[in-house]
ROLOTOR-886981 format. One line per field, with one value per residue (C-alpha): residue in three letters; y, z, x. Coordinates in nm, 4 decimals. Layout:
tido c(Ala, ...)
Y c(Y, ...)
Z c(Z, ...)
X c(X, ...)
END
This chain:
tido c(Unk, Unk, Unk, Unk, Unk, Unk, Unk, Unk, Unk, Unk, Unk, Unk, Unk, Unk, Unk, Unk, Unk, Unk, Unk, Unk, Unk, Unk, Unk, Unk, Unk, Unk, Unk, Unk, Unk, Unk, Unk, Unk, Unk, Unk, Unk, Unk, Unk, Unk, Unk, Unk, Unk, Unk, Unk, Unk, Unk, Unk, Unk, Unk, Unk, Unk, Unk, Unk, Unk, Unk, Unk, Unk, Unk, Unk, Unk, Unk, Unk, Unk, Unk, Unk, Unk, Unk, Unk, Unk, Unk, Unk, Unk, Unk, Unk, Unk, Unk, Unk, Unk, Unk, Unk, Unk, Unk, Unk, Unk, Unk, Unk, Unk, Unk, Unk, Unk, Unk, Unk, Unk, Unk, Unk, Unk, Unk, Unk, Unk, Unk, Unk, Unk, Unk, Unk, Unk, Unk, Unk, Unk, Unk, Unk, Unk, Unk, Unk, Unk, Unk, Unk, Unk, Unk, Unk, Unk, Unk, Unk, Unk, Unk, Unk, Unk, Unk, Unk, Unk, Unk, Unk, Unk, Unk, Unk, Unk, Unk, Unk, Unk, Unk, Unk, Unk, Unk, Unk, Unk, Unk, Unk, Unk, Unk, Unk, Unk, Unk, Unk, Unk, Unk, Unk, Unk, Unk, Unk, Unk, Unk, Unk, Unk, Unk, Unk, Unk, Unk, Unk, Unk, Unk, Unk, Unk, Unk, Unk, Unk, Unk, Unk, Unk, Unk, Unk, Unk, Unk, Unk, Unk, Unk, Unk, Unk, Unk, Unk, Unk, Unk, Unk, Unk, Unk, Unk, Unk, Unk, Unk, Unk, Unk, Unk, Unk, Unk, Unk, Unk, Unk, Unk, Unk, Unk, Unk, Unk, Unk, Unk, Unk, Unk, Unk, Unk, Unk, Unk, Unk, Unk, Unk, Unk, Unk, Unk, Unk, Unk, Unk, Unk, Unk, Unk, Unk, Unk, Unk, Unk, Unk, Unk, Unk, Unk, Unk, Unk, Unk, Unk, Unk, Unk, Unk, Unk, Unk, Unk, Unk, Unk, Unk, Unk, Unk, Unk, Unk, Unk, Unk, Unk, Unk, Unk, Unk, Unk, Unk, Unk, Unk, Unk, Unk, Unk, Unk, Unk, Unk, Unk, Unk, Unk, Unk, Unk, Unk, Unk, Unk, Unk, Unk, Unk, Unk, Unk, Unk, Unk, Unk, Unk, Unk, Unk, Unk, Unk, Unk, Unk, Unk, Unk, Unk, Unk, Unk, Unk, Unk, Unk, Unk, Unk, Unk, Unk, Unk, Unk, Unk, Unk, Unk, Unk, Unk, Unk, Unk, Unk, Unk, Unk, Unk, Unk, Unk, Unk, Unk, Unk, Unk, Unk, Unk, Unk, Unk, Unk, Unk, Unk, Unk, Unk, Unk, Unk, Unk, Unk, Unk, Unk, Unk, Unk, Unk, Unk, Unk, Unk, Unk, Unk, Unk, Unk, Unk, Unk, Unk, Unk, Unk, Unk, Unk, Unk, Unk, Unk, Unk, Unk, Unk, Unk, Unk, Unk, Unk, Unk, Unk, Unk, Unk, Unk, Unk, Unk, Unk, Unk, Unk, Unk, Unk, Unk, Unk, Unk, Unk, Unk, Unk, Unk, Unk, Unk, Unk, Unk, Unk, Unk, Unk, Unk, Unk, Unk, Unk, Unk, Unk, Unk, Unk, Unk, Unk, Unk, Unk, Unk, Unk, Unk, Unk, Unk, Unk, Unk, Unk, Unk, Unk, Unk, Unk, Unk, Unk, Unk, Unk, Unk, Unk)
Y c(-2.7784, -2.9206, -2.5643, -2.4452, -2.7842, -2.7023, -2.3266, -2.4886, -2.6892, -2.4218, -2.1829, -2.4435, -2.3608, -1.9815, -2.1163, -2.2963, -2.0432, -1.8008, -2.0687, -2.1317, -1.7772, -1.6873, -2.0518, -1.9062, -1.5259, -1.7063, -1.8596, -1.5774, -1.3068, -1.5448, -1.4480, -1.0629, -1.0876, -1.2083, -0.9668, -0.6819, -0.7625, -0.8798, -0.4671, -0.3312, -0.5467, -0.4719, -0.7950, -0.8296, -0.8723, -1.0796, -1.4245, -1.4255, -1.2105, -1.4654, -1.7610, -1.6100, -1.5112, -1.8750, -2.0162, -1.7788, -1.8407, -2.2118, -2.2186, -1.9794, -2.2359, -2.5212, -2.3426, -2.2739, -2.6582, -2.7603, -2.5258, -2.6336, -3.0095, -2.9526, -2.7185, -2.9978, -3.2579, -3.0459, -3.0257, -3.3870, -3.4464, -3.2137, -3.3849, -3.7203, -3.5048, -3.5607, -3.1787, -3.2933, -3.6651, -3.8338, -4.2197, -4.4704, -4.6141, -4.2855, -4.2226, -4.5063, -4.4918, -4.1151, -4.2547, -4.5209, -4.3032, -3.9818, -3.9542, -4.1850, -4.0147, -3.6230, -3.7930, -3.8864, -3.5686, -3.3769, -3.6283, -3.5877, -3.1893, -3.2042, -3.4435, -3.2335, -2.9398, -3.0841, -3.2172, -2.8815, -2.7139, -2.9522, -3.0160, -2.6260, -2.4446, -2.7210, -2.7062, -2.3429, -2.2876, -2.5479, -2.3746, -2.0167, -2.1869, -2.3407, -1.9863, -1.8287, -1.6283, -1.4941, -1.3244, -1.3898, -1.4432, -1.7262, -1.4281, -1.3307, -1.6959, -1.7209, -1.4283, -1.5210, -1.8293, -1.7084, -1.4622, -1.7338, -1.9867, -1.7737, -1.6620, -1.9948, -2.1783, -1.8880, -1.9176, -2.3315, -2.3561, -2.1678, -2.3448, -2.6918, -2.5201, -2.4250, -2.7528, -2.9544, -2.7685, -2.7681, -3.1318, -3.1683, -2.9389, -3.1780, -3.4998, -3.3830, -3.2548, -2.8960, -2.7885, -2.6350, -2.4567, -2.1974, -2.1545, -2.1127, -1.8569, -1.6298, -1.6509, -1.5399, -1.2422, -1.1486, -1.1155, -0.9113, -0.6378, -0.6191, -0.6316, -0.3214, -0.1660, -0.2608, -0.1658, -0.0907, -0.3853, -0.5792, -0.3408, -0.4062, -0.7479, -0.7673, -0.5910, -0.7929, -1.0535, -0.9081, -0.7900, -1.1252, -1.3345, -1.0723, -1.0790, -0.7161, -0.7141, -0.9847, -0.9691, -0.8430, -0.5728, -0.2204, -0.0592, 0.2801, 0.2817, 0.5283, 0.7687, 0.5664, 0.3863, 0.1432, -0.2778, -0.4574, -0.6871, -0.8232, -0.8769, -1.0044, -0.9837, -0.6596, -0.4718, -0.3817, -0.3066, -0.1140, -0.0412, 0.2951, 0.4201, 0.5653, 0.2463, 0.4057, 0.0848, 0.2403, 0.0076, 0.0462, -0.0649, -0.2167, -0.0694, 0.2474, 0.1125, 0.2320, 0.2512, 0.0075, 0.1132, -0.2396, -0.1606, -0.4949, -0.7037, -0.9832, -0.7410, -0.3958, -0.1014, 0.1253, 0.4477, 0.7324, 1.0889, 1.1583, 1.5658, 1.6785, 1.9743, 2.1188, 2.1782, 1.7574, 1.5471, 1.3547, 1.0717, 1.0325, 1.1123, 0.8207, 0.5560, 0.6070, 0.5534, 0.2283, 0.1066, 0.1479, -0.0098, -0.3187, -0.3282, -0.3179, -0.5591, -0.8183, -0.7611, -1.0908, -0.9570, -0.7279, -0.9791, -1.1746, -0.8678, -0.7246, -0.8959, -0.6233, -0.4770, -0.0262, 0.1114, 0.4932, 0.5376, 0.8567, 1.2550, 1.2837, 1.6544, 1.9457, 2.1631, 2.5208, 2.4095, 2.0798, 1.8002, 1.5066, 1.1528, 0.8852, 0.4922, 0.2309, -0.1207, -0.3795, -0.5944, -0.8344, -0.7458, -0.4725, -0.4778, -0.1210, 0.1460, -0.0513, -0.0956, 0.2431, 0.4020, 0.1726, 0.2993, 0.6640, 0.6691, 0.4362, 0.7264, 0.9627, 0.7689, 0.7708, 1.1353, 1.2396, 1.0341, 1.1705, 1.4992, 1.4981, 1.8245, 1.7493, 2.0674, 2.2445, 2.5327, 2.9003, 3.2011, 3.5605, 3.7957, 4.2018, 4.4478, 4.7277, 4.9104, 5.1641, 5.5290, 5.8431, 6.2046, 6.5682, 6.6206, 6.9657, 6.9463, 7.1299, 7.3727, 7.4016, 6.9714, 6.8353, 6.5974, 6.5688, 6.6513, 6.5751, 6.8136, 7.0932, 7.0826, 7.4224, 7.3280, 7.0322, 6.7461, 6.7150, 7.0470, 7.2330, 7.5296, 7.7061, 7.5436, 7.7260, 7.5234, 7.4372, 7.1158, 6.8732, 6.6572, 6.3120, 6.1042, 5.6742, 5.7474, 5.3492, 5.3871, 5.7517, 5.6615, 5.9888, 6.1392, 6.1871, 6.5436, 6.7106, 6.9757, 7.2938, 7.5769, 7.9240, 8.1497, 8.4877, 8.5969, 8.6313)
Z c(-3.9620, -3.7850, -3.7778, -3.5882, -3.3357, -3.3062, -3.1758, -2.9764, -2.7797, -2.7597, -2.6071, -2.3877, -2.0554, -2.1120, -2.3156, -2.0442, -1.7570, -2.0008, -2.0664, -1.7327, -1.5863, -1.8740, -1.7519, -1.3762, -1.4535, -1.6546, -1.3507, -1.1264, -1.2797, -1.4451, -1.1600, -1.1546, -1.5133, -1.5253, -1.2492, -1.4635, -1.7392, -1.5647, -1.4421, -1.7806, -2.0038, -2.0657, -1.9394, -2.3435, -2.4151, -2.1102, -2.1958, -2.5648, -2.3948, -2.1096, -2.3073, -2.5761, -2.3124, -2.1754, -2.4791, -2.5636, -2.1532, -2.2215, -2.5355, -2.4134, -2.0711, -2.3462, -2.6257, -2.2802, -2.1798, -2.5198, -2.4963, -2.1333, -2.2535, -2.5920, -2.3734, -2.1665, -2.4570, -2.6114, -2.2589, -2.1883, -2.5533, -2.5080, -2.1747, -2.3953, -2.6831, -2.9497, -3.1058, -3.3719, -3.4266, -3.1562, -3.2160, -3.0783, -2.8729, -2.7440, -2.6405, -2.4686, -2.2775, -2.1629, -2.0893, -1.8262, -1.6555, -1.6609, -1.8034, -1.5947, -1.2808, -1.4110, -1.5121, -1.1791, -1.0326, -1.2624, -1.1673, -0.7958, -0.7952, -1.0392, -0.7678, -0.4535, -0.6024, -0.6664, -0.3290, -0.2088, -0.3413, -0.2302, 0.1243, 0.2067, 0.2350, 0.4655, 0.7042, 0.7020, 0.7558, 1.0883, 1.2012, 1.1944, 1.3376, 1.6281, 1.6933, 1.6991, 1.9851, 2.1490, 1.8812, 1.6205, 1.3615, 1.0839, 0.7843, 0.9698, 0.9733, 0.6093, 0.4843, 0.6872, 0.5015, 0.2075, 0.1761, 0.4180, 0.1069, -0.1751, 0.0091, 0.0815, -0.2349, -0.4404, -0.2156, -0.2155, -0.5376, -0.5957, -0.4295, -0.5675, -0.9118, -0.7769, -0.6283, -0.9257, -1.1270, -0.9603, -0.9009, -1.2761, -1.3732, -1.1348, -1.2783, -1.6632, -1.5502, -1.4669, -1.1830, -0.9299, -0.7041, -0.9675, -1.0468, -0.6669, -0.6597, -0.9496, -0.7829, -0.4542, -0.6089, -0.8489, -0.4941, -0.3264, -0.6073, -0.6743, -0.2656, -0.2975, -0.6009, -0.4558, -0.0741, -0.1528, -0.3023, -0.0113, 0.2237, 0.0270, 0.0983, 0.4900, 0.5883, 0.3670, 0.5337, 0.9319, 0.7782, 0.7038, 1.0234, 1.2826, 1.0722, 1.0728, 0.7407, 0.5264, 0.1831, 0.2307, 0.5597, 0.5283, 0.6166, 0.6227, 0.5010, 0.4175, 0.4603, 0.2061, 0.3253, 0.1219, 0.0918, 0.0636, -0.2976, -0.2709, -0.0982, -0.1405, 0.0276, -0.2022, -0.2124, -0.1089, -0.3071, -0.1885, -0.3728, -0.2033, -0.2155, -0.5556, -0.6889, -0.7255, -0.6962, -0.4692, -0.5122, -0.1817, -0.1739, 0.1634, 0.2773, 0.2748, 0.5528, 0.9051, 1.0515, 0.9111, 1.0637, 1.0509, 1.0668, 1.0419, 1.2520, 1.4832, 1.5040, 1.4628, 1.6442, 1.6215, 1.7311, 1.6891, 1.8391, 1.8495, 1.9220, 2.0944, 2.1721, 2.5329, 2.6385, 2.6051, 2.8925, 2.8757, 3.0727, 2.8102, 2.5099, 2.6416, 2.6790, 2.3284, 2.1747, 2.3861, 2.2854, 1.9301, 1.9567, 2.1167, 1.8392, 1.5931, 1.7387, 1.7681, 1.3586, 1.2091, 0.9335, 1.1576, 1.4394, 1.2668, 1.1989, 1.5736, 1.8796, 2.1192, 2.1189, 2.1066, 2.3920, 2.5219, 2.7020, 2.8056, 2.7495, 2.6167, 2.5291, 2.5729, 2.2227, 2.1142, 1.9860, 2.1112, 2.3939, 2.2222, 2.3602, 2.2562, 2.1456, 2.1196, 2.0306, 1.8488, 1.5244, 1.2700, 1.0947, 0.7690, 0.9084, 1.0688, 0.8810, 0.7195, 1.1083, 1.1805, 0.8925, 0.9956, 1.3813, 1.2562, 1.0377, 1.2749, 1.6004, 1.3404, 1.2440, 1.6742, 1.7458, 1.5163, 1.6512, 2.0155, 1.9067, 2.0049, 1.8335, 1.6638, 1.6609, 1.3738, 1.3806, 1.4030, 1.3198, 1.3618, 1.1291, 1.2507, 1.0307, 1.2108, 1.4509, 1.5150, 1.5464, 1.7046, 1.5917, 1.5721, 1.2759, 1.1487, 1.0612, 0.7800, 0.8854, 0.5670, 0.4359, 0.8181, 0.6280, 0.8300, 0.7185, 0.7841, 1.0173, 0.7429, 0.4938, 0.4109, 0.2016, 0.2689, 0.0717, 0.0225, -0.0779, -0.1223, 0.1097, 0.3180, 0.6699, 0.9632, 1.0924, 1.4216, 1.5350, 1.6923, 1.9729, 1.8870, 1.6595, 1.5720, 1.1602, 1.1497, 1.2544, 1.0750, 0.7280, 0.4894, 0.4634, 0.0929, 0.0484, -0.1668, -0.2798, -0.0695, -0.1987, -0.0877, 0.0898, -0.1158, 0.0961, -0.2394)
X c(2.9397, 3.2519, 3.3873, 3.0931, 3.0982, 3.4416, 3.3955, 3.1100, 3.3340, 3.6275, 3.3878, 3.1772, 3.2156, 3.1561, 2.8064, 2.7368, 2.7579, 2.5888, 2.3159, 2.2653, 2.2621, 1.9609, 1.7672, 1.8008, 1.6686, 1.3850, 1.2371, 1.3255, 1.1656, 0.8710, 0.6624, 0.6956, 0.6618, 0.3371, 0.2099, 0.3327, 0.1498, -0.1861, -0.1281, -0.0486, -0.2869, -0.6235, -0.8740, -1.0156, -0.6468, -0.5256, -0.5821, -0.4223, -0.0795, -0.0812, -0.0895, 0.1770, 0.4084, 0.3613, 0.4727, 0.7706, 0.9279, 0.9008, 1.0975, 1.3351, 1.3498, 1.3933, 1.6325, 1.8688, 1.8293, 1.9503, 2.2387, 2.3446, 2.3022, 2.4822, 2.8116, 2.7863, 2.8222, 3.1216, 3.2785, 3.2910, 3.4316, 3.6901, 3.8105, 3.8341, 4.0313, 3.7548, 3.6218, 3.4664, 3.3083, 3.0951, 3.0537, 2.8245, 3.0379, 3.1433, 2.7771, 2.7536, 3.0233, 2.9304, 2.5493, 2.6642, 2.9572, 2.7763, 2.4444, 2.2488, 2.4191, 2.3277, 1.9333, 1.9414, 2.0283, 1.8120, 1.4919, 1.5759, 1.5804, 1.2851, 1.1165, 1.2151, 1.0585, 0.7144, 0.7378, 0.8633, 0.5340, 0.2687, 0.4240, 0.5286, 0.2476, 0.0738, 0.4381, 0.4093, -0.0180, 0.0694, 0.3683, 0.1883, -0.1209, 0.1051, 0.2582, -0.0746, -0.1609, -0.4732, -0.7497, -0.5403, -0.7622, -0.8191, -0.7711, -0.4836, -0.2880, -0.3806, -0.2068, 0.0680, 0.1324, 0.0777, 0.3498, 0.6169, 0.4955, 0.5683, 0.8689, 1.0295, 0.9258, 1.1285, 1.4544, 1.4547, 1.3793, 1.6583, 1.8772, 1.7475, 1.8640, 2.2579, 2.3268, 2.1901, 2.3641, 2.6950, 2.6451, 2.5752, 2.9083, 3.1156, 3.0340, 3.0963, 3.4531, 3.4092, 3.5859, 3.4322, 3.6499, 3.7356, 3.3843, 3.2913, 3.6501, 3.5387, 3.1149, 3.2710, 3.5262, 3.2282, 2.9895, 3.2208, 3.2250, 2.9101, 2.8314, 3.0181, 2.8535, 2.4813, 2.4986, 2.1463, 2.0094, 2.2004, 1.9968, 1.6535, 1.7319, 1.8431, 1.5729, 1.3064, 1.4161, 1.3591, 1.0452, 0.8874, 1.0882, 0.9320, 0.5776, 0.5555, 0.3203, 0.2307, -0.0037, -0.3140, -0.2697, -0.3016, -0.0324, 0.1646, 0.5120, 0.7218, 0.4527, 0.2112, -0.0937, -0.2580, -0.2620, -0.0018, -0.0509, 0.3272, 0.6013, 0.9373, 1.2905, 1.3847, 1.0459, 0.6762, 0.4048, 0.1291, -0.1921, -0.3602, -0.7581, -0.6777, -0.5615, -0.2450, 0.0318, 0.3504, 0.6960, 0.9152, 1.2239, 1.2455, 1.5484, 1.3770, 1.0966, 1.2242, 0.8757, 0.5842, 0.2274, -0.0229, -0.3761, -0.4752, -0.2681, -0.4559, -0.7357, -0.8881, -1.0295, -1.3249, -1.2160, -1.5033, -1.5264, -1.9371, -1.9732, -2.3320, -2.4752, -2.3538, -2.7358, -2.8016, -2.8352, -2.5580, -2.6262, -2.9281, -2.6884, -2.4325, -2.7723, -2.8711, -2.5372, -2.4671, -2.8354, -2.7101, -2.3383, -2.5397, -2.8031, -2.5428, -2.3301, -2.6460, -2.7161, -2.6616, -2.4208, -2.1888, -2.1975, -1.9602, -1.7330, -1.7381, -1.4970, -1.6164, -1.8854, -1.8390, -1.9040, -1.8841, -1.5240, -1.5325, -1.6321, -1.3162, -1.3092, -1.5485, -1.5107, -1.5375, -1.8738, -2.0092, -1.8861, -1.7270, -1.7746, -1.5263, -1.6715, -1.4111, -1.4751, -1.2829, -1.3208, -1.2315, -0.8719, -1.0121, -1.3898, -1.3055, -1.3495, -1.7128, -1.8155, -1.7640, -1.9485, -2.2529, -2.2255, -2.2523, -2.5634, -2.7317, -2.6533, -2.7536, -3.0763, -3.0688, -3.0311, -3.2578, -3.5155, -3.4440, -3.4104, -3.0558, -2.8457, -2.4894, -2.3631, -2.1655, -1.9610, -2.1246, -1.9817, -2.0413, -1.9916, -1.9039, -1.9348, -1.7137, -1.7644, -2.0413, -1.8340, -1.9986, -1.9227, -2.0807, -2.2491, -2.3720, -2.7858, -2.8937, -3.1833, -3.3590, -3.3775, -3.2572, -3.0051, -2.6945, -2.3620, -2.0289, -1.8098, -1.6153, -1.8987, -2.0069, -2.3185, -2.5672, -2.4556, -2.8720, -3.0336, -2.7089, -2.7878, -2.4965, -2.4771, -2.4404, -2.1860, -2.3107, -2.2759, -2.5556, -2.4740, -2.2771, -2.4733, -2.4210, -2.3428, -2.4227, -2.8061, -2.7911, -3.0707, -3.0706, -3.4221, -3.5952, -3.8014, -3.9431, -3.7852, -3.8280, -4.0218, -3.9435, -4.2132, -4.1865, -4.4659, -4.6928)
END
């Protein structure tokens, strides 16, 4: 047992760092973790995983507490030039110059975080309501905060975790400087190694300070539409119509299409018939847009009401009129599926014709040519035939004026009987 204390104290400081670094990537990733497997698991399964992998991250958070207090035990030992015996009085002694100070410093960063995560998302929902602007809707403010809360609580919280436990590595003897030296050396190679993930991570950053996105929009990024479930300074994640989820590294987004921001447009193309009265035509689809924007559930969903813009294009088969209105941020595309059945329900009523594409079908061209006319069955035959394709007697190769050989139907006869005069 003293053998093993005594390797324990030799190797201390490396246990520590180790210790620590495991303690910091267990409350990193705990959140991604348990997205991944609410995505993986099935629901009849979800509760039992959840609560198992709850209980396996908090005794891996509370085997790597033991070992950071235990290295830092064996490091303050080793300072006083004991390796293997602790005494009472030793403890003591360590308790009043040390371990009140690092209980303090581990109740105060304990303390700032709860205080971090009640006060934070109230700071942030009145600082995005503040910088509101215009139609900017309620929706719209709350998914803002939402992703600048889960945003800000991961970064501080992070940094509540460094300085407590540099503050803690200072006060049991540990120097810092080196450690800082070697953190700083070790960032600078692996800056040069991960140009990438440093990209991911700049330009996560511009995306949430300009608002560009935040969870909940529909965007198109990177040539992928869908809405956004999460994002993060490194990546995007984007669930499409499918239900297909699409990871984007966000040093990959150069152009980031919002469909949702502040507000939304209806933007429909309505094709008639080109022998409609227009004027008519335009009256019944404004009666409509008003009707629909007076129905007590879409009211809510509509900040202007559709109206007709403009003929905005007359077609190869119909003139197409252009309604624009705007709505609530992701009431759209639901808005505009009600406005076209209900001017369908409309033109149907007026007797108003969509129209839909008509083709014409040729079936070549109708050719004229001299055909020769059989004397005997008065089948016509094609020019070089020596016998009637018909009744088989010789022709006499005379040809009739031109005839259409489209329009030219064979005649049936009976088969002709000679006169042999008896």
């Amino acid at each position: 047992m003293i053998g093993i204390w005594q390797w324990f104290t030799i190797n201390s400081i490396q246990i520590l760092i180790i210790a620590a670094c495991v303690l910091f990537f267990s409350v990193v990733s705990w959140s991604l973790i348990r997205t991944r497997i609410k995505k993986w698991v099935p629901n009849k399964w979800l509760n039992t995983v959840m609560k198992l992998t709850s209980i396996l991250h908090s005794s891996i958070e509370g085997i790597t507490l033991g070992f950071i207090a235990a290295a830092a035990v064996a490091i303050v030992l080793s300072r006083e030039g004991v390796h293997s015996l602790i005494t009472t009085d030793m403890v003591n002694e360590w308790v009043i110059k040390h371990g009140i100070f690092i209980f303090v410093i581990i109740l105060s960063s304990y303390i700032a975080h709860y205080v971090l995560k009640k006060i934070l998302p109230k700071l942030v929902e009145s600082s995005v309501k503040t910088r509101g602007k215009g139609r900017k809707a309620k929706a719209e403010m709350a998914k803002r905060s939402e992703t600048l809360t889960s945003m800000l609580s991961g970064i501080i919280g992070v940094i509540i975790i460094i300085i407590a436990l540099f503050s803690i590595l200072d006060e049991v003897g540990v120097p810092i400087a080196p450690l800082l030296a070697g953190a700083g050396i070790v960032g600078i190679a692996v800056g040069f190694g991960a140009q990438h993930l440093i990209k991911d991570l700049l330009n996560g950053l511009f995306i949430l300070l300009e608002d560009q996105y935040n969870k909940g929009d529909v965007v198109k990024i990177s040539g992928i539409a869908g809405q956004v479930e999460e994002i993060n300074l490194r990546r995007t994640t984007l669930r499409d119509l499918d239900g297909l989820v699409h990871s984007i590294p966000n040093g990959e987004i150069t152009t980031a299409s919002n469909y949702t921001k502040g507000w939304s447009r209806v933007n429909l193309d309505i094709s008639v018939s080109y022998q409609e009265n227009l004027d008519h035509v335009i009256e019944v689809i404004n009666k409509v847009c008003d009707t629909l924007a007076s129905d007590e559930y879409f009211k809510a969903k509509i900040l202007k009401t559709p109206q007709v813009l403009r003929v905005s294009n007359l077609g190869s088969s119909g003139i197409d009129i252009k309604i624009l209105g705007d709505t609530q941020p992701l009431t759209q595309w639901e808005v505009t599926g009600e406005l076209r059945k209900r001017i369908k329900i409309a033109f149907d009523k007026e007797g108003i014709e969509i129209p839909w594409p008509h083709v014409k079908l040729f079936f070549g061209q109708q050719k004229t040519t001299e055909m020769i006319l059989c004397n005997i069955c008065k089948h016509y035959n094609i020019p070089g035939n020596h016998f009637c394709s018909n009744c088989g007697s010789p022709l006499n190769n005379l040809k009739t004026p031109s005839v259409d050989t489209e329009t030219i139907s064979t005649p049936t006869h009976e088969p002709v009987k000679e006169d042999t005069g008896k």
